[in-house]
C-alpha positions as a Markdown table, in Angstrom:
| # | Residue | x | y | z |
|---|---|---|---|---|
| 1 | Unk | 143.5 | 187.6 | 228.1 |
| 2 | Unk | 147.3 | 186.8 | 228.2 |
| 3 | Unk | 148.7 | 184.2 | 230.6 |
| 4 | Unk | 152.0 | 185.6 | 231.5 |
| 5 | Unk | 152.2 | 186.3 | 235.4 |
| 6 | Unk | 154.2 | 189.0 | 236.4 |
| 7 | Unk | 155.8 | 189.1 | 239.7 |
| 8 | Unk | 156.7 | 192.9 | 240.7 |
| 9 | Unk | 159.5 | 193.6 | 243.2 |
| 10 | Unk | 161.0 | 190.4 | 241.9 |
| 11 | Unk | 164.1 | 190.7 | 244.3 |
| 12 | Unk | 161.9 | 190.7 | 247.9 |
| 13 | Unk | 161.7 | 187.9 | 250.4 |
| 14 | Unk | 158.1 | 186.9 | 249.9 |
| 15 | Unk | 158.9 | 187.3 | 246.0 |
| 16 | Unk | 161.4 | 184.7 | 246.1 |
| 17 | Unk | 159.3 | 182.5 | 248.0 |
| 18 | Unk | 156.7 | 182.8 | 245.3 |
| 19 | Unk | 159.0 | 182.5 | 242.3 |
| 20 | Unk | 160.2 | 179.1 | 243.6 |
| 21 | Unk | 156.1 | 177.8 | 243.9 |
| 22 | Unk | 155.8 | 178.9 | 240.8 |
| 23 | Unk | 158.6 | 177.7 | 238.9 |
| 24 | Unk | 158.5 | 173.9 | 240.7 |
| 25 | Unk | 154.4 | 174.4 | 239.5 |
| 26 | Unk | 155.9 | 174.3 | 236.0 |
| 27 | Unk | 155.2 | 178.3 | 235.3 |
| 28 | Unk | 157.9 | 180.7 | 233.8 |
| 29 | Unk | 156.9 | 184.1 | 236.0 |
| 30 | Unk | 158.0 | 187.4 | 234.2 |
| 31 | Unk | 160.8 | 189.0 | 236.4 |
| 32 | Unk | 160.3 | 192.5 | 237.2 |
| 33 | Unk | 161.0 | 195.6 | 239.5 |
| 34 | Unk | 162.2 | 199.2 | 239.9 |
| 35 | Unk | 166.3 | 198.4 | 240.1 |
| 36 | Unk | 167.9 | 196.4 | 237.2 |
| 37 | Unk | 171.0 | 196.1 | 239.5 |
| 38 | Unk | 169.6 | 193.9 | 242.2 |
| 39 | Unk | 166.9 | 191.7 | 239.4 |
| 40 | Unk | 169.6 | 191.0 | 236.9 |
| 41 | Unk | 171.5 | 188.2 | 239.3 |
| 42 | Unk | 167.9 | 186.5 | 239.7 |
| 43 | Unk | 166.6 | 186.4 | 236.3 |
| 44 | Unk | 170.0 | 185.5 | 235.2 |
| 45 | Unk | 170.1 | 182.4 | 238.1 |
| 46 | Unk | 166.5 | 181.3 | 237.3 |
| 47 | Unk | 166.8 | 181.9 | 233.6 |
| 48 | Unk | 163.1 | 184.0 | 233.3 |
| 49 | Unk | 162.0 | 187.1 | 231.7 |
| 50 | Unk | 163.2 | 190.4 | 233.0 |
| 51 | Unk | 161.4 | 193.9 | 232.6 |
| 52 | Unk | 162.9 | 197.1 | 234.3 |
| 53 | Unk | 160.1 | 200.0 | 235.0 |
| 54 | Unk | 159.0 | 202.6 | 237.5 |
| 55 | Unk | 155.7 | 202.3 | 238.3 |
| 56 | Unk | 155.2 | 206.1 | 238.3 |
| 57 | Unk | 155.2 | 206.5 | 234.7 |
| 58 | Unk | 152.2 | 205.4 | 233.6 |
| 59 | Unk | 153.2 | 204.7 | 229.9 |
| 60 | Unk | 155.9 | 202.3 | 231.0 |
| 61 | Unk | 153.7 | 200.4 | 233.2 |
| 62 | Unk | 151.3 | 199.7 | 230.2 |
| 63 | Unk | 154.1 | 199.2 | 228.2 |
| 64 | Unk | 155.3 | 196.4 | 230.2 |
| 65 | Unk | 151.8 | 194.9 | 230.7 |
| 66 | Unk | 150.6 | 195.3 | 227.5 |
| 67 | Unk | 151.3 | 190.9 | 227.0 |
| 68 | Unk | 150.6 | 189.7 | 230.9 |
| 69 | Unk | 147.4 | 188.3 | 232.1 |
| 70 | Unk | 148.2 | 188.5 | 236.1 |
| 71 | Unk | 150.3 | 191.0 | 237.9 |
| 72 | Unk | 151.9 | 189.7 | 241.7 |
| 73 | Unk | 152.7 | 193.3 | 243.2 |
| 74 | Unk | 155.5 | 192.1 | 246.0 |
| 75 | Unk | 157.0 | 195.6 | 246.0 |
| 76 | Unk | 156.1 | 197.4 | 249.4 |
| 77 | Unk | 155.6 | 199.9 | 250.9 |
| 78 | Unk | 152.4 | 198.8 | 248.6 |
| 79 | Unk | 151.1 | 202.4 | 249.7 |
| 80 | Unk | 154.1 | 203.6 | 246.7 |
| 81 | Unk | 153.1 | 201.0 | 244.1 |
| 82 | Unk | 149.4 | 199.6 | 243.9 |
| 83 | Unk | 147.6 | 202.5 | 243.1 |
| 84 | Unk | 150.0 | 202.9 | 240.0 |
| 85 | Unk | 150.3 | 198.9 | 239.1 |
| 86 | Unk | 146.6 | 198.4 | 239.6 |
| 87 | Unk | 145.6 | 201.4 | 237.6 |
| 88 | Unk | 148.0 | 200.0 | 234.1 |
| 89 | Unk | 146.2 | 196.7 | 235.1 |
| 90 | Unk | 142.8 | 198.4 | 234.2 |
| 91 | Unk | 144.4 | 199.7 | 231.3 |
| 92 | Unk | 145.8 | 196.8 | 229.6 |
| 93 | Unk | 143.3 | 194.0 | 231.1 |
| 94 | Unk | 145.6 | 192.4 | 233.9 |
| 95 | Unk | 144.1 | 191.0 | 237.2 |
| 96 | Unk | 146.2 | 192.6 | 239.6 |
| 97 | Unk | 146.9 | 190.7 | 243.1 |
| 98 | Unk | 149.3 | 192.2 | 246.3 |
| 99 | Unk | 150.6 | 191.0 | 249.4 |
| 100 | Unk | 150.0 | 194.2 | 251.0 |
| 101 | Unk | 148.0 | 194.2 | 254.3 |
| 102 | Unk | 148.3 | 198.4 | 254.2 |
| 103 | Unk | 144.4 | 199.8 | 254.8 |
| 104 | Unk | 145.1 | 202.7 | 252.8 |
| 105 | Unk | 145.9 | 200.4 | 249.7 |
| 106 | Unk | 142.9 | 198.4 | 250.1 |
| 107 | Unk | 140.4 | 201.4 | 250.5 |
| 108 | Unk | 142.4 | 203.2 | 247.3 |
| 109 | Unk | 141.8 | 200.1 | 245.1 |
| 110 | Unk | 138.4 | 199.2 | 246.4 |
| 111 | Unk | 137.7 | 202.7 | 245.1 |
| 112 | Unk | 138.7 | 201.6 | 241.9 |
| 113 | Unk | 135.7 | 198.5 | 241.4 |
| 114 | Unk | 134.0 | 199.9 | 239.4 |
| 115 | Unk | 136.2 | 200.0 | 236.8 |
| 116 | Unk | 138.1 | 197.5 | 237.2 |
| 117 | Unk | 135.0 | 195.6 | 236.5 |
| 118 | Unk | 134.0 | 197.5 | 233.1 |
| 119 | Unk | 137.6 | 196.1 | 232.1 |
| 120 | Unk | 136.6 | 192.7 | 233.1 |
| 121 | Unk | 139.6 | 193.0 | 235.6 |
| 122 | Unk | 140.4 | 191.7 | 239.1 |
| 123 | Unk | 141.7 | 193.1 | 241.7 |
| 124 | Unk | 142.7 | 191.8 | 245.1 |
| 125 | Unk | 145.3 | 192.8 | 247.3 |
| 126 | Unk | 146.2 | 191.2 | 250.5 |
| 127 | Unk | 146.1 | 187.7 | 248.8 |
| 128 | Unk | 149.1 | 186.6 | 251.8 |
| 129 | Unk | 148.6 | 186.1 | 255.7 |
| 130 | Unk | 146.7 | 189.6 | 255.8 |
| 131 | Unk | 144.4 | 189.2 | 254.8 |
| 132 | Unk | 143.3 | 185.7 | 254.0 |
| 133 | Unk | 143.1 | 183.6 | 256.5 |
| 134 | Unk | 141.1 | 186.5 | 258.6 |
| 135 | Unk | 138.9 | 187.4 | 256.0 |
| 136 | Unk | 137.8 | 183.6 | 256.1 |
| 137 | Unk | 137.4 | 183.7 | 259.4 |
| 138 | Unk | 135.4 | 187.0 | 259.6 |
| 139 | Unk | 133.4 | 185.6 | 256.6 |
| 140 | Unk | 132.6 | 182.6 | 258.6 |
| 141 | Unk | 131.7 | 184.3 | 261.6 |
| 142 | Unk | 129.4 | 186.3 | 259.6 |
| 143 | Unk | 127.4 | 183.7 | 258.4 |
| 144 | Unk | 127.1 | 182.2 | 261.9 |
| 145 | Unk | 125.6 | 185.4 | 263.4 |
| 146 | Unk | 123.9 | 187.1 | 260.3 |
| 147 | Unk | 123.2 | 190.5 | 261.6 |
| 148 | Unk | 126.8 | 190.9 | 263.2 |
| 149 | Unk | 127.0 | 194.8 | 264.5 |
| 150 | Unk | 130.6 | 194.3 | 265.6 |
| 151 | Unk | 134.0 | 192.2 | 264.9 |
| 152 | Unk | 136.4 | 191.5 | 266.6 |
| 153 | Unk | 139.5 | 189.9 | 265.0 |
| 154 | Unk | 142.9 | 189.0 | 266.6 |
| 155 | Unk | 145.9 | 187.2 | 266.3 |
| 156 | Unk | 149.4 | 185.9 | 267.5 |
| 157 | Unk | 151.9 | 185.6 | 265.3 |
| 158 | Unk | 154.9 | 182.7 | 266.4 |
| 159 | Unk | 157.6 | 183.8 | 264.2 |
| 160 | Unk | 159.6 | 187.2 | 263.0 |
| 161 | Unk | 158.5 | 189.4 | 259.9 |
| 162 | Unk | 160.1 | 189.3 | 256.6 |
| 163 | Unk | 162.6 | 192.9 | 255.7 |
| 164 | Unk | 159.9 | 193.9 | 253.8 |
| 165 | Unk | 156.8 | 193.8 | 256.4 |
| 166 | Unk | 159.4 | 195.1 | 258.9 |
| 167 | Unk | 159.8 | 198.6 | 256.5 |
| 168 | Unk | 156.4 | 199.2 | 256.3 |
| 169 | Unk | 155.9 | 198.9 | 259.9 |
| 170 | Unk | 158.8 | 201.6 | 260.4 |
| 171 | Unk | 157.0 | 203.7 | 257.9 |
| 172 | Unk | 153.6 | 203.3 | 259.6 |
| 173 | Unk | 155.1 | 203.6 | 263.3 |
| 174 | Unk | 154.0 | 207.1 | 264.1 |
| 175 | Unk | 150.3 | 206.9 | 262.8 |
| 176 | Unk | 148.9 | 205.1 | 265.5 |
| 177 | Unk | 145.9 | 202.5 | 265.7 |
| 178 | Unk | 143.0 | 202.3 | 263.2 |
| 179 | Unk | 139.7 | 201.0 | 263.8 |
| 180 | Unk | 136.2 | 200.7 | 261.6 |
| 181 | Unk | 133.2 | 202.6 | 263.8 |
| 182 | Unk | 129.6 | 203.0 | 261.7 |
| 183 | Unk | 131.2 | 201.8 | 258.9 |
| 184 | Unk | 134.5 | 204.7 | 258.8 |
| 185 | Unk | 137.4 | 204.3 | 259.0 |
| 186 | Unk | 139.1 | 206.4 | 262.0 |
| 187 | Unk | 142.3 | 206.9 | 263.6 |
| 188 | Unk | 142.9 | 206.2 | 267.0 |
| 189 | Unk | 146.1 | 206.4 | 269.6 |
| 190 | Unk | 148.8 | 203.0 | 269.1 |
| 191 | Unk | 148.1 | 200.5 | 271.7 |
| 192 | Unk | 144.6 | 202.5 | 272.7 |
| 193 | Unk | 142.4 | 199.7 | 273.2 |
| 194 | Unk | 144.2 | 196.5 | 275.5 |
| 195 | Unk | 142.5 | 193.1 | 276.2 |
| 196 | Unk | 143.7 | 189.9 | 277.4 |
| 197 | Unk | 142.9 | 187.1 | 274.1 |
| 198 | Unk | 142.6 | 183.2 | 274.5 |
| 199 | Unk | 144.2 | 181.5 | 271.5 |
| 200 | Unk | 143.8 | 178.6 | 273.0 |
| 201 | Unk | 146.8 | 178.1 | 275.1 |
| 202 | Unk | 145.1 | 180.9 | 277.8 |
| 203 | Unk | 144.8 | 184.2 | 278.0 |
| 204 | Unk | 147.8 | 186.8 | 276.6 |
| 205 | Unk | 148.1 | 190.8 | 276.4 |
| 206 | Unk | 147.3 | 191.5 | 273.2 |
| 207 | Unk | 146.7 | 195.8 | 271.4 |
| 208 | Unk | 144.7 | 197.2 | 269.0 |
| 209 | Unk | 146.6 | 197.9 | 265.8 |
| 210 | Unk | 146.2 | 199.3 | 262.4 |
| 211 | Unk | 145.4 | 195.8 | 260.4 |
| 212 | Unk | 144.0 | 195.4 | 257.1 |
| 213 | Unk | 140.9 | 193.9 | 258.3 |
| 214 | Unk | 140.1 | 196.4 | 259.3 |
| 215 | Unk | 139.4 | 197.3 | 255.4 |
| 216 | Unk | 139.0 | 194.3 | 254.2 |
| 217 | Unk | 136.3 | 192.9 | 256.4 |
| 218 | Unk | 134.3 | 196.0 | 255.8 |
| 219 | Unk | 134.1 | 194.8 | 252.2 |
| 220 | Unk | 133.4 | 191.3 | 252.5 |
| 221 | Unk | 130.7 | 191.1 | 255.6 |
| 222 | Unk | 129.1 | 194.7 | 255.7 |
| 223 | Unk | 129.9 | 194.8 | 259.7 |
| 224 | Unk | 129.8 | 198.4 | 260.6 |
| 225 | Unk | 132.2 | 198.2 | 263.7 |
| 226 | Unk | 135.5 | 196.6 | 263.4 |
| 227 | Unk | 138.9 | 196.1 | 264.9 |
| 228 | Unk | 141.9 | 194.0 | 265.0 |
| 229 | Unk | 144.2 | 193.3 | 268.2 |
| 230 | Unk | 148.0 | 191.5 | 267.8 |
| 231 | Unk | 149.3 | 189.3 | 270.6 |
| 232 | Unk | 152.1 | 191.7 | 272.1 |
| 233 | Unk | 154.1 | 191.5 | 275.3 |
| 234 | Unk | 154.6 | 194.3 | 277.4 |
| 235 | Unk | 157.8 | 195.9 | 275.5 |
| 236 | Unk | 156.0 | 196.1 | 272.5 |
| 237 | Unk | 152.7 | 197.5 | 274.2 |
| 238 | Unk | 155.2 | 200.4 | 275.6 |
| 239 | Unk | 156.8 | 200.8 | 272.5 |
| 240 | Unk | 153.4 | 201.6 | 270.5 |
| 241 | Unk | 152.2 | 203.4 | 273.5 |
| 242 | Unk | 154.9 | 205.6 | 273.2 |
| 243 | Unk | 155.4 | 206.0 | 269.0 |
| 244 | Unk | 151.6 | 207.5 | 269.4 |
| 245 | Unk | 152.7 | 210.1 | 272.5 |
| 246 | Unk | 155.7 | 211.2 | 270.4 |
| 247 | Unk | 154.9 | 210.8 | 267.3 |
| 248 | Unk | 157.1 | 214.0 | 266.2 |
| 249 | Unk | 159.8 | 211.6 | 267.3 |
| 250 | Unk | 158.8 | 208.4 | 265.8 |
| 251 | Unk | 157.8 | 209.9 | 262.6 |
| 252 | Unk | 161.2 | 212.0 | 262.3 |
| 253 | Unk | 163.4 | 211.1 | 258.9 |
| 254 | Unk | 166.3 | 210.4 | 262.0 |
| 255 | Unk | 164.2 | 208.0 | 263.7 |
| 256 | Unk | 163.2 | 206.3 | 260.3 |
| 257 | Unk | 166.5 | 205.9 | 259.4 |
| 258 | Unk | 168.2 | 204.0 | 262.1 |
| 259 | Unk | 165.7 | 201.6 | 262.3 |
| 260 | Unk | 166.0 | 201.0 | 258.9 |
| 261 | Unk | 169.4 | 200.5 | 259.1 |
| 262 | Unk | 168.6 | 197.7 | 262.0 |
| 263 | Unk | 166.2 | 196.0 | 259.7 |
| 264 | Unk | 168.7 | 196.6 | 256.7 |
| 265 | Unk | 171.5 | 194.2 | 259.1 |
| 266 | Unk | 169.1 | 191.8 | 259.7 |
| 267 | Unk | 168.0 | 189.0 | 257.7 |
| 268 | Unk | 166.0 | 189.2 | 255.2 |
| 269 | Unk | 163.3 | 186.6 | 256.3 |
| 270 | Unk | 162.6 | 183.6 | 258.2 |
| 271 | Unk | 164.4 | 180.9 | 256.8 |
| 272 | Unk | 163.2 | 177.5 | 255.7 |
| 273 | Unk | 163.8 | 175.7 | 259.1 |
| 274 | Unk | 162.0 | 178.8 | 260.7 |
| 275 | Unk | 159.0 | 178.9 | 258.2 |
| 276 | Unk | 158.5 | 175.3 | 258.9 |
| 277 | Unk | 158.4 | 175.9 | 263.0 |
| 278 | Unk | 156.5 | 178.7 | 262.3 |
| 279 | Unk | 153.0 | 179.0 | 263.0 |
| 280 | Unk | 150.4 | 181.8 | 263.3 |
| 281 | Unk | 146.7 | 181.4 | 265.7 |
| 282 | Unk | 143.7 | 183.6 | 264.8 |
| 283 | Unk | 140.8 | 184.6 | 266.8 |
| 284 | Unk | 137.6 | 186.0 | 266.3 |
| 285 | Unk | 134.3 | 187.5 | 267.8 |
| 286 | Unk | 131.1 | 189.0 | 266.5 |
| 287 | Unk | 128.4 | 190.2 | 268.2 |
| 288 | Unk | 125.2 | 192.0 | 267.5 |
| 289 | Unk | 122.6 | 194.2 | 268.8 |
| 290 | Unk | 121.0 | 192.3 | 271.2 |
């Protein structure tokens, strides 16, 4: 096994929040991505490695993994890389981590197990806010009520999204809500399901939404039934109510586009003053037959 980490989609937000832990942790991170134009500045400012590849040609992905021992995937929509970066990870014996929190990535890799482990390789997506700290909490909750039939997970987040989460979401607008029923995974209308959460500070509005957990959780406790609600004010609740009435109109190339452009004028993340006032509060619930 090599020990050169990769970091994929170099040039992101999250990416260059990693790349400075790892370089004040005394690693040298191999560079890489899908645009030379936009990584050369970087590797030429932090002085690392730099590799150029698509990662939908399979022989330049084992080509450029052939000498690294840990891939970071940072490039989202993860739904357009994993699947690919994960696969030349089996192939060249690389543990593969993501920061994706995309259920569709997590059920395609967790299809993959079994060979990933005849290569001796790791893989686990999600390794950022979804889905860690929830997957500990739903972990713990487990072991407090054994034979949990049903979880419930929810959170508020205190702070705004990075350009990359914020594309995905855009991507994602028009399919709705997702929850986990008898152990499938089924689609269900955006803002569908509505309850009023305690964090802690008293009860808010918060929706059912599309979260990883909703995966992950699956994976790591064996609940059956599962969802996962976000904190959202009224605008918001409107706003997914009506993505899932119209979703023609949400899910139109047109549509798409000018809220990317919105995202594109915007920052691209929190900055450091902001990630330090940031904060995120979880919540969870199981219950069982009884």
């Amino acid at each position: 096994m090599h020990d050169d980490i990769m970091i994929y989609g170099a040039n992101g937000y999250t990416a260059g929040l990693i790349i400075e832990r790892a370089v004040a942790a005394g690693a040298t991170p191999v560079l890489a991505g899908r645009t030379e134009a936009t990584l050369r500045p970087l590797a030429e400012r932090t002085g690392l490695a730099l590799r150029v590849f698509p990662v939908d040609d399979a022989y330049a992905v084992a080509s450029n993994l052939h000498d690294i021992g840990v891939v970071i995937n940072c490039a989202g929509p993860f739904v357009r890389t994993a699947t690919c970066l994960a696969a030349g990870c089996v192939r060249t014996g690389a543990h593969y981590l993501d920061i994706t929190g995309e259920i569709d990535v997590f059920e395609d890799l967790a299809r993959m197990d079994h060979a990933a482990a005849a290569a001796g390789v790791m893989l686990m997506p999600g390794v950022g806010f979804d889905v860690v700290p929830s997957d500990c909490l739903a972990a713990h909750l487990k072991r407090r009520l054994p034979d949990a039939t049903r979880l419930t997970l929810a959170f508020q987040a205190l702070g705004s999204p990075s350009h990359g989460t914020a594309t995905t979401m855009i991507e994602n607008l028009h399919r709705g809500s997702r929850i986990r029923a008898d152990g499938r995974i089924i689609a269900a209308p955006a803002g569908f399901a509505q309850r009023n959460i305690d964090f802690g500070r008293g009860p808010v509005p918060a929706m059912c939404i599309a979260w990883g957990d909703v995966a992950t959780a699956y994976h790591s406790t064996g609940i059956p039934d599962i969802a996962v609600y976000m904190a959202a004010p009224l605008p918001l609740r409107w706003i997914s109510q009506a993505a899932s009435a119209l979703p023609g109109v949400t899910g139109s190339a047109m549509v798409r586009k000018v809220l990317q452009r919105i995202v594109d004028a915007g920052p691209a993340g929190p900055d450091a003053a902001a990630r330090r006032r940031g904060r995120s509060l979880l919540w969870g619930e199981v219950r069982n037959g009884a």
